[in-house]
N, C-alpha and C positions, 0 to 999 in steps of 0.2 A: 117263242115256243115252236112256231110252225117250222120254220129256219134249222133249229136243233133237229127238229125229225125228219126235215127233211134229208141234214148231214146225214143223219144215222140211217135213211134208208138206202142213201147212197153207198155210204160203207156197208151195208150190207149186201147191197147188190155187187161189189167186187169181191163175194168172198164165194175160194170156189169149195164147193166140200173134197177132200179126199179122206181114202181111204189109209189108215194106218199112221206113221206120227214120227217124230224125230227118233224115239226110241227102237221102232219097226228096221227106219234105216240103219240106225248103229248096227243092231244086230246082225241085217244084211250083211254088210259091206265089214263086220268082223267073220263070217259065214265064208263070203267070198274070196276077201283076199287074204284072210289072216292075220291081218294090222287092226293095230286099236286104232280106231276111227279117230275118233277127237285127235289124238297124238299125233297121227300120220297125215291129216288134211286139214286141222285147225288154221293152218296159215294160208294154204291153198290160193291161191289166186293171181292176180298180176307181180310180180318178181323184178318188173324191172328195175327194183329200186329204188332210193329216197325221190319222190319228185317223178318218178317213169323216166328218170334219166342214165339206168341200167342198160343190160343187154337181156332181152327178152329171153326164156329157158325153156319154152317150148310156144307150141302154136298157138295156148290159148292168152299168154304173156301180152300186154301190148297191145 
């Protein structure tokens, strides 16, 4: 029992609080750029292909 609270005090202490929620940013980021969120950056991320054995498509690629 001690062991279990002590996990969970540890997860608790990595949690940060913020303010607002995934739903906050959708609406953001449909506000700003125009684009349905989900649709337009659901894939978002490394590009370089099966394995990273692509050609990288921008700086954050890779």
């Amino acid at each position: 029992m001690e062991l279990a609270l002590l996990c969970g005090l540890m997860v608790m202490a990595g949690v940060i609080p913020i303010q607002g929620g995934i739903l906050n940013l959708n609406k953001m980021v449909k506000q700003v750029t125009g684009k349905t969120p989900f649709l337009s950056y659901w894939p978002y991320g490394c590009h370089c292909g099966l394995g990273g054995r692509g050609q990288p498509k921008d700086a954050s690629d890779c």
